[in-house]
N, C-alpha and C positions, 0 to 999 in steps of 0.2 A: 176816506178819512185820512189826514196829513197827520203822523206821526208828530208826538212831540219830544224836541230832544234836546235834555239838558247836561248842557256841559260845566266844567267846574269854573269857567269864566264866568257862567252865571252864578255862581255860587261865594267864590274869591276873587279878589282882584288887586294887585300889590302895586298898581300904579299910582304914583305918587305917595306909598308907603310910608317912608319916612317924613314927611310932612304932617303927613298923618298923626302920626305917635307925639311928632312934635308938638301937632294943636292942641292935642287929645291927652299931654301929662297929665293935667290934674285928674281926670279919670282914672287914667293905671294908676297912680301914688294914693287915690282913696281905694282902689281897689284892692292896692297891695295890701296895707294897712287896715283894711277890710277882712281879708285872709286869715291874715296871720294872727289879728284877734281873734276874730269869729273860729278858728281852729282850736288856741288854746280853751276859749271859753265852752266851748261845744264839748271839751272832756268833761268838763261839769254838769255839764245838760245832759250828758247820757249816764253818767254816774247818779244823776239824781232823779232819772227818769220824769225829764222836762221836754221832749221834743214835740209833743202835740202842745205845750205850753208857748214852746217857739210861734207855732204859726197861729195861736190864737193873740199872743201879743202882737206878731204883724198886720192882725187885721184890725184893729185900734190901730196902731200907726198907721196905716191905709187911711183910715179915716180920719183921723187929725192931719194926715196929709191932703189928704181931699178936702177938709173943711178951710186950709189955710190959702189953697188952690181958686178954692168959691170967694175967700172974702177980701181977696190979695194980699194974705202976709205969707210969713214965709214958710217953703213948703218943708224944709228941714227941722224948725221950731215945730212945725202943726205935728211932724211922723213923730221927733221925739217928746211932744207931751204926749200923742195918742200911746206911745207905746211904756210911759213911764205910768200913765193912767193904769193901763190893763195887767203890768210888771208890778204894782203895788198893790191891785186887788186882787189880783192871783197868788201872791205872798202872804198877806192878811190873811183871808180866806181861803185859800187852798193848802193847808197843812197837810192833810194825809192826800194820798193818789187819788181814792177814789172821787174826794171832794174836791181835787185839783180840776180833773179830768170831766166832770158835770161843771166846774165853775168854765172852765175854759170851752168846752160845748155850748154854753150859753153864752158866751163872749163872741164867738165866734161869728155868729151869724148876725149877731148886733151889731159889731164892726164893719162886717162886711155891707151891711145892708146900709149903714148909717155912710159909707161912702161911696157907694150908688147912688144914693141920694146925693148927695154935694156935687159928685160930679154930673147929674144929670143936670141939675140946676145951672149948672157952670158955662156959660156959653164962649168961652174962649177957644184954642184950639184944640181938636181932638188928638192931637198925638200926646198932649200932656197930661190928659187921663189916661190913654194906654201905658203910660210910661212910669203909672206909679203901682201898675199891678204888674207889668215883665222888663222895671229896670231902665236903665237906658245910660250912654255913654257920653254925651256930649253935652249935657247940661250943668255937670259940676263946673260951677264959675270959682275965681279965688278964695271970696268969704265964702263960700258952701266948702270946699278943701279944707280950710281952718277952721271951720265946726267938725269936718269929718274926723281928721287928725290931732284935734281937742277932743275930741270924746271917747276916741280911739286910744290918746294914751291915756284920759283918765280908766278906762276898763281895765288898761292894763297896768295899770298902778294899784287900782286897787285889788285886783286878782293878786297881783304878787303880794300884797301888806294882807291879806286873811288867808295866804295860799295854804299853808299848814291846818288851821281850824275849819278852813272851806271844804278841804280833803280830806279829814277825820268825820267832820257830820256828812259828809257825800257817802263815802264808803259804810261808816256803822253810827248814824243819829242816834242810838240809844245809847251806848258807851262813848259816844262825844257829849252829849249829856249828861251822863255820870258822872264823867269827869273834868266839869265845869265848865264845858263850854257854851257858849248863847245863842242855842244851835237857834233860835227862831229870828233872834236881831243878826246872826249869819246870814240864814236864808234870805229875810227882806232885803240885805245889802244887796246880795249876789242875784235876787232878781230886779232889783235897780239897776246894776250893771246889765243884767240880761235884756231890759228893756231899751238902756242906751247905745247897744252894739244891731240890736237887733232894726232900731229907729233906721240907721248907718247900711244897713242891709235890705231895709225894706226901697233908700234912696237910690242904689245901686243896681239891685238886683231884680227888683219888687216882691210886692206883699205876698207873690202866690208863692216863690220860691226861695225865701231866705232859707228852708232847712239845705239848701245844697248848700251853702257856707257855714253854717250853725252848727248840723249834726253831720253830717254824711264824709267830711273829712276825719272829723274825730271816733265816727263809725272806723270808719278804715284804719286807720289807725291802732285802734281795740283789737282789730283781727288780726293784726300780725306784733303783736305785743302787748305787754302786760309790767313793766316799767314803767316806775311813777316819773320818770324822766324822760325813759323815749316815746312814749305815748302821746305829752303834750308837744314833744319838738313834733314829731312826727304829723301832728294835725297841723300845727301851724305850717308847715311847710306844704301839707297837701290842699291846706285852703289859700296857700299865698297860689300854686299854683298852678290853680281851678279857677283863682282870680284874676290874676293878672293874663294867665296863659286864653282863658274865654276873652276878657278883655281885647287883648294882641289880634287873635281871627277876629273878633266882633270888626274894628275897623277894617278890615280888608273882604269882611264878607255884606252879605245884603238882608242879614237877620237880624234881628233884636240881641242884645249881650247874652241876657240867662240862657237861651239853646244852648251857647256855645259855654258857659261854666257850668250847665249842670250836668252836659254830656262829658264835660272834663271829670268833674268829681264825681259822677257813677262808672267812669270808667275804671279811677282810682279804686275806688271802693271794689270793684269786680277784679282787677288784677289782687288789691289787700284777699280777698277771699277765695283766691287758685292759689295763691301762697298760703293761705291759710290750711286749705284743705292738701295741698302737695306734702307740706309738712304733717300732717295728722296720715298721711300715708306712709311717711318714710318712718315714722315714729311706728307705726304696728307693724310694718314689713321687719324693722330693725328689734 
C-alpha cells in the first residue's frame, strides 16, 4: 500500500498571489464590509438571544436564493427577499424565546427543504448550488458589490439612528417599556436589519454558516469585556478579521472560503476564552 503524503503545496499556493487579490477585490471589500457589520450587529443578536433565529432566517435566504437560481433572476434579490420573508415573521410572531425558538424550528426545515428543491430542479451548473450553502469567492461581480455595500451601510445606519433604545430594550425589555419605548416596532426594525445583513452573509459565506460572522465574533468579544463600547469595536474588528483574513488564504488555498473564516473566528473566540478564563485565575489567586 503506497502511503499518501500531503504537503502544504497541496494545500496553499501564492503563485501568482497578487493577481489574485487583484481579480478577486470585489470579494474582500464585501467581505470586509461583511465583518465589520455582521460583528457589530451580532452584539445584538446575543444580547437579545437571537442566534438560533440567525440560522433559521438563512435558511429562507438559501431558499429565495435557490429559487432566483431555478427561474434566472437574481441570486442576491432572491437571498434578501428570502431572508427579509422569515426576519418579519419571526418578529411578528416570535415575541417571547420560547415562541421565537418553535417559530424558527418550523422555519427551519421549510427553508431548507424548499431549497433542495429549487435547486434540484435547477439543471445549470453544480458548483452554484454548492456555493450557496458554503459561500464562495469569486462570483461577486460589480452590481452584486453595490447591493453588498448598499445594504451594508444601510444596517449600519440604521443600528447607529436606534442604537440607544435598541440597547435599552436588548439589555432590560420591561423597563424599556416602562419607559416609553416601542420596544416591539424596535424589534421588527432590528430584525429587518438582521435579515438584510444576514441575506449579505448567507452570499458570501453560505446558508449553513453565517453564525461564524453573526454571533461567534460578537461571542468573543462578550468574553473578554463588558463595555458598551469595546465590546461592539471589538466584534467588528474580530469579524472584519475572520473575513477578510479567510478570504486572503481562500485564494491561495484549494478549499472553499467558510473552512477558512470559520476556523479564523473559532479560533478567536478560543484564544477570547484563555483570556477570559487566565484572568478569572489571576483575580482568585490575587
Amino acid at each position: 500500500m503506497i502511503p499518501l503524503a500531503l504537503g502544504w503545496s497541496d494545500i496553499f499556493s501564492f503563485q501568482d498571489y497578487g493577481e489574485l487579490v487583484a481579480l478577486l477585490s470585489n470579494s474582500i471589500i464585501a467581505g470586509a464590509v461583511l465583518g465589520l457589520v455582521g460583528g457589530l450587529i451580532g452584539v445584538f443578536v446575543m444580547q437579545r438571544d437571537l442566534a438560533f433565529a440567525v440560522h433559521g432566517i438563512s435558511e429562507l435566504s438559501f431558499a429565495g436564493a435557490a429559487a432566483a437560481l431555478l427561474f434566472g433572476g437574481s441570486v442576491v434579490a432572491g437571498s434578501i427577499g428570502g431572508a427579509l420573508v422569515a426576519a418579519i415573521v419571526i418578529g411578528l410572531l416570535g415575541t417571547r424565546a420560547r415562541e421565537r425558538n418553535s417559530l424558527v424550528g418550523v422555519l427551519m426545515p421549510f427553508g431548507l427543504g424548499l431549497g433542495i428543491l429549487f435547486l434540484s430542479l435547477y439543471d445549470g451548473r453544480s458548483a452554484n448550488r454548492f456555493t450557496l450553502l458554503t459561500g464562495q469567492i469569486v462570483a461577486v461581480s460589480s452590481p452584486d458589490l453595490g447591493w453588498l455595500i448598499g445594504i451594508g451601510v444601510v444596517v449600519l445606519a440604521g443600528l447607529l439612528l436606534m442604537w440607544r433604545p435598541l440597547r435599552f430594550d436588548s439589555l432590560d425589555p420591561v423597563s424599556a417599556a416602562a419607559r416609553g419605548v416601542p420596544t416591539r416596532v424596535v424589534g421588527l426594525l432590528f430584525m429587518v436589519l438582521l435579515g438584510l445583513i444576514v441575506a449579505v452573509a448567507v452570499h458570501i459565506i453560505g446558508a449553513l454558516l453565517v453564525m461564524a460572522l453573526l454571533v461567534t465574533p460578537a461571542a468573543a468579544a462578550m468574553r473578554v469585556s463588558a463595555g458598551p463600547i469595546a465590546v461592539p469595536l471589538l466584534a467588528a474588528l474580530f469579524g472584519f478579521v475572520a473575513a477578510v483574513g479567510g478570504i486572503l488564504l481562500a485564494l491561495a488555498g484549494t478549499l472553499p472560503v467558510s473552512p477558512y473564516i470559520t476556523t479564523i473566528s473559532f479560533l478567536i473566540y478560543l484564544g477570547c476564552w484563555a483570556v477570559q478564563r487566565i484572568r478569572g485565575r489571576v483575580r482568585r489567586t490575587a
